[in-house]
C-alpha positions in Angstrom: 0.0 0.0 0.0 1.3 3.6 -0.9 0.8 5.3 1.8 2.3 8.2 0.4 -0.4 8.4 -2.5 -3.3 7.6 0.4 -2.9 11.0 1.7 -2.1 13.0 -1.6 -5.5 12.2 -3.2 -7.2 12.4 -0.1 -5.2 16.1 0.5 -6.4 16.7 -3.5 -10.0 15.8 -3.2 -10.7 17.5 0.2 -11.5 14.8 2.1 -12.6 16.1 5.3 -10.2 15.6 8.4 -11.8 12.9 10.0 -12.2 10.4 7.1 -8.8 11.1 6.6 -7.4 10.0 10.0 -10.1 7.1 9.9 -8.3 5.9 6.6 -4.9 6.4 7.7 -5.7 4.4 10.9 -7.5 1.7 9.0 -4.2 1.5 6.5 -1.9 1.0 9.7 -4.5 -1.7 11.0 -4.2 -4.0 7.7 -0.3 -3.5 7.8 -0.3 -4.5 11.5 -2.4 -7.6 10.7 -0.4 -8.8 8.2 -2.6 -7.3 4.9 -0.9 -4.7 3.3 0.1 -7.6 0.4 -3.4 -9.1 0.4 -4.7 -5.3 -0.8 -2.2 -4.8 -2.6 -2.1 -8.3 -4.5 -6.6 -7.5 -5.0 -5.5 -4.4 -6.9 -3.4 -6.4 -9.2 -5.5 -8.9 -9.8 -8.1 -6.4 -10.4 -6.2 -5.0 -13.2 -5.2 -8.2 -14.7 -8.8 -9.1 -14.8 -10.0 -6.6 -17.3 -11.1 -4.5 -14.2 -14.0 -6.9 -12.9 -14.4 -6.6 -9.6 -16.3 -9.8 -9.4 -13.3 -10.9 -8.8 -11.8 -9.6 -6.0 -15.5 -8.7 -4.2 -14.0 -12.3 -1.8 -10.5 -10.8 -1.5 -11.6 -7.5 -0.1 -14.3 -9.9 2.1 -11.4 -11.3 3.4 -9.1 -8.6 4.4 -12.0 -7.1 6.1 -12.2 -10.0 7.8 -8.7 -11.0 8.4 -8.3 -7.4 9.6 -11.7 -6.8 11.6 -11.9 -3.2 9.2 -15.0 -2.7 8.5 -15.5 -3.5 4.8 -16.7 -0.3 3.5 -13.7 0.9 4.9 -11.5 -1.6 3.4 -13.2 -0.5 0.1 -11.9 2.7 0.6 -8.5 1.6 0.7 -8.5 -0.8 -2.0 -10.5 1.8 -4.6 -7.7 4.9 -3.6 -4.8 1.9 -4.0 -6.7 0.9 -7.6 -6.7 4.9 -8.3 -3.3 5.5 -8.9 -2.0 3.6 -11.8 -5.7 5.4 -13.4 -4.3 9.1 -12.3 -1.1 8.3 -14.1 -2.8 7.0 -17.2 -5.2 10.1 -17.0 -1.7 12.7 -16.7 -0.5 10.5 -19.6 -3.4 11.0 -21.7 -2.6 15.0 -21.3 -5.9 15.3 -19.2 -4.8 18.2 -17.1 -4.0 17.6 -13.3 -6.6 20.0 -11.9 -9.4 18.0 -13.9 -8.1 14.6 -12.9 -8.1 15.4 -9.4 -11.4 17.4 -10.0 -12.5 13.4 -11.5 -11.2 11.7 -8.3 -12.8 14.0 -6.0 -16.1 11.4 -6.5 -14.5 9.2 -4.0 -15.0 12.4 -1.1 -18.8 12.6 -2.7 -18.6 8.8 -1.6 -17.3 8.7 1.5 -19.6 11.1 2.6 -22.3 9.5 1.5 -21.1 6.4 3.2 -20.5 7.6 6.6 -24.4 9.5 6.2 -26.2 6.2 4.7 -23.8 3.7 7.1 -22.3 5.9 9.8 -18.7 4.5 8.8 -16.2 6.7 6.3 -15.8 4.1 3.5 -17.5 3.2 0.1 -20.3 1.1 -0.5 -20.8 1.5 -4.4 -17.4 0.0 -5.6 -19.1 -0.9 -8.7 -19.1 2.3 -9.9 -15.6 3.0 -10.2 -14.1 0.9 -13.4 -15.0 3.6 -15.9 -12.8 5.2 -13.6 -10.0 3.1 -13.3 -10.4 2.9 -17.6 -10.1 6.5 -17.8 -13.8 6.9 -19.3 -15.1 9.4 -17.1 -14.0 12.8 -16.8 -15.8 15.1 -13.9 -16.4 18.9 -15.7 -17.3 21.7 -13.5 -20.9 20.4 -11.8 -21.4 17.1 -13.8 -19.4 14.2 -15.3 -19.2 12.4 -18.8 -18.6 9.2 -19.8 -17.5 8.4 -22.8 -19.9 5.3 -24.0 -21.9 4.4 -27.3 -25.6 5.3 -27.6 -27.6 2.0 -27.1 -31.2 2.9 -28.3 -32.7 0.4 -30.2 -33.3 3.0 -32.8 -32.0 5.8 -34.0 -32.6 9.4 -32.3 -33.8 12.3 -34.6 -35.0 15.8 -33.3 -33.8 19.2 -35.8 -32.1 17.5 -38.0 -30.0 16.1 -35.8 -29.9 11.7 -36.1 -27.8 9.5 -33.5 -27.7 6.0 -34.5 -27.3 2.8 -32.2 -23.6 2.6 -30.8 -22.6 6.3 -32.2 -20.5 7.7 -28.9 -22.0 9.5 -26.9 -21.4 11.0 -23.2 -23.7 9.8 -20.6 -24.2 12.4 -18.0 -23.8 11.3 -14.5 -24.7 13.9 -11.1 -22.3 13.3 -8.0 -23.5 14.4 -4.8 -20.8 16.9 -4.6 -23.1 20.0 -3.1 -21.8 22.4 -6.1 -24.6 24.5 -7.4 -27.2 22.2 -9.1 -28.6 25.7 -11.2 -29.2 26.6 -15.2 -25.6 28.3 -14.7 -23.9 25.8 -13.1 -25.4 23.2 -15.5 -24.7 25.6 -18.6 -21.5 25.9 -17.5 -20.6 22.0 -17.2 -22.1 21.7 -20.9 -19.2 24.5 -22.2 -16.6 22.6 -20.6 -17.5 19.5 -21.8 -18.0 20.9 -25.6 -14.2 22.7 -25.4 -12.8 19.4 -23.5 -13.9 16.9 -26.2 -13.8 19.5 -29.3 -11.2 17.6 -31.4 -13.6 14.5 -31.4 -16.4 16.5 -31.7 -14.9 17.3 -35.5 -17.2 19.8 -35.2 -20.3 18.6 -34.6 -22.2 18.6 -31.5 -21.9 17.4 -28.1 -24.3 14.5 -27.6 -24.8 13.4 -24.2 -27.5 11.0 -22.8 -28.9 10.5 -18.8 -30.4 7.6 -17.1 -31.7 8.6 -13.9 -33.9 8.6 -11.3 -33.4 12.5 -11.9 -35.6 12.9 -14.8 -38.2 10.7 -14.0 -41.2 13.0 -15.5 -43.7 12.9 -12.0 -40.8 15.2 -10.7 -42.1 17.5 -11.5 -45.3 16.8 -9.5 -43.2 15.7 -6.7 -41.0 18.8 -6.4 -41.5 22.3 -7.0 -41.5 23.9 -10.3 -38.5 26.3 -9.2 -36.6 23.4 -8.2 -33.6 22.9 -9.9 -34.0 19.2 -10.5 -37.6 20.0 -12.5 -35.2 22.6 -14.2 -32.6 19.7 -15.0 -34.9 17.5 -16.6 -36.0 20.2 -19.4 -32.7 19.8 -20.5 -33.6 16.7 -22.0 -35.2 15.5 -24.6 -37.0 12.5 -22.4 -37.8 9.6 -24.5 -38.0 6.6 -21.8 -39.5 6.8 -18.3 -40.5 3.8 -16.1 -42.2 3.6 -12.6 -41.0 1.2 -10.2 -42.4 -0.9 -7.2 -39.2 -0.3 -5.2 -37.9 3.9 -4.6 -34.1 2.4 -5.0 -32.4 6.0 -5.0 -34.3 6.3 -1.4 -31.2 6.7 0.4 -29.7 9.7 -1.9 -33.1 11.7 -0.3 -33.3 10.3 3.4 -29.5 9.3 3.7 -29.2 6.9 7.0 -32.9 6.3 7.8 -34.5 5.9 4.6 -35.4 2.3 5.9 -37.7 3.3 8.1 -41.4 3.2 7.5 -42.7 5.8 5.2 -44.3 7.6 7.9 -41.1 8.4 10.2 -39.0 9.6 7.1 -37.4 12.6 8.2 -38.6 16.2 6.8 -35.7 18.2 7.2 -35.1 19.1 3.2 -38.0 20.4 1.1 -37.2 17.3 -1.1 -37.6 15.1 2.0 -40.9 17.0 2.2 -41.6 16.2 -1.3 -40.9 12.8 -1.6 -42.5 11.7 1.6 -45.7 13.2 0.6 -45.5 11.7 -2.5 -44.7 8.4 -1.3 -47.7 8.2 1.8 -49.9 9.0 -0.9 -49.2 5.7 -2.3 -47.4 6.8 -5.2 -44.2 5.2 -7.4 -41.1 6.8 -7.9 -39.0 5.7 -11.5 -36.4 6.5 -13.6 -36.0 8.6 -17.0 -33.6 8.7 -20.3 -32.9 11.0 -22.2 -31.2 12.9 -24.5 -29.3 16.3 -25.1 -26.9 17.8 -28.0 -25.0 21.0 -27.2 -23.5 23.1 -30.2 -21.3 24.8 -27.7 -23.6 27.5 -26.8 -27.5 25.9 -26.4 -29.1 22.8 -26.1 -30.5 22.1 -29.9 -32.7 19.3 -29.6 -35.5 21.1 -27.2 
């Protein structure tokens, strides 16, 4: 384990004091028991694997184990370990430093939202972070993009414009990170993205798609019309929504107790508010996809 490149991302990222010493304490605790090889040996095999962390879910299970870290924490560990071959190839790649750092910052968003959902500073999403570690994700100003292929079943025409099944495309993704959610700050993200992927672009558009429980369209009976996740959505071009039995993205609204029975969520956020009403009125909460091409300047396909 580097220790070395433990506290330089976590120093980069902001990671707030606490989770910091938490880490560094947990890092002494799996050299102490014998360990530091075991992580280190799950990050290699991770890479050798095509990046699958199928395969070393057991090995992680183990050190946490071994080690009696808690395993979110021990996720943590492993997914800063697995980030710094990534940073290099990301330098490499002529990514400025400020953006790559700006990229890794999603693990703070993570641990936050860990030690709010769990109570422990770790990571419970590990899955997330291969488009990471493959230097497909980029984080620019409020939102990130990851470079994919767009996988409608047929192809997407609005003003002219046509995208055709596996054309690339970004898909849009929203950390937690408590930036400004606004038209500006959303605007703003869109211009960066257009300058940072110009030379692909060969002068056409920015296309960029979103899956999320974000622009599912009874937002906007849910929440209020100033809000600025109503505000998000109409930057879409929606062409798929879904309801669903199960509110899975319950925790991103109620954090830590959104177990409990609908009746004692909390109601400290207006969205709280929102959502709880929503959901004692027996109503489903669901996902929606869509789509949005930037020219640099506005969104075209409105």
């Amino acid at each position: 384990m580097d220790q070395q490149f433990l506290k330089l991302l976590m120093d980069k990222t902001g990671f707030p004091e606490e989770a910091k010493q938490e880490a560094l304490r947990c890092q002494d605790v799996l050299v102490q028991t014998g360990q530091e090889e075991a992580l280190d040996g799950a990050v290699e095999c991770l890479y050798s694997h095509d990046l699958d962390l199928k395969v070393v879910e057991p090995l992680v299970k183990a050190i946490a184990d071994e080690s009696c870290v808690n395993v979110y924490t021990v996720w943590l560990l492993f997914l800063i370990q697995a980030s710094q071959p990534a940073v290099n190839a990301y330098l490499e790649k002529g990514v400025p430093e400020d953006i790559v750092w700006d990229t890794f910052s999603d693990l703070k968003f993570k641990v936050l939202e860990c030690k709010n959902v769990h109570g422990v500073w770790g990571n419970f999403v590990a899955f997330w972070y291969p488009i990471f570690f493959s230097c497909d994700l980029v984080k620019l100003g409020r939102l990130e993009y990851e470079s994919t292929t767009y996988e409608g079943k047929e192809p997407y025409e609005k003003n002219g414009f046509v995208i055709n099944p596996g054309d690339p495309v970004k898909s849009i993704h929203i950390p937690s990170s408590g930036e400004p959610f606004d038209e500006a700050a959303r605007l703003d993200s869109y211009k960066r993205a257009y300058e940072f992927f110009r030379d692909e672009l060969d002068g056409g558009p920015l296309v960029c798609v979103c899956h999320s429980w974000l622009l599912y369209p009874q937002n906007r009976e849910i929440l209020s019309p100033a809000s600025n996740i109503v505000s998000f959505i109409g930057d879409f071009d929606l062409i798929e929504s879904g309801s669903e039995e199960v509110f899975h993205d319950a925790w991103r609204v109620f954090g830590g107790e959104y177990q409990k029975p609908t009746a004692e969520l909390p109601e400290k956020t207006s969205m709280q508010r929102a959502f709880k009403n929503w959901l004692l009125q027996g109503k489903q909460t669901g996902y929606g996809f869509g789509v949005l091409i930037f020219d640099g300047e506005k969104i075209v396909n409105r």
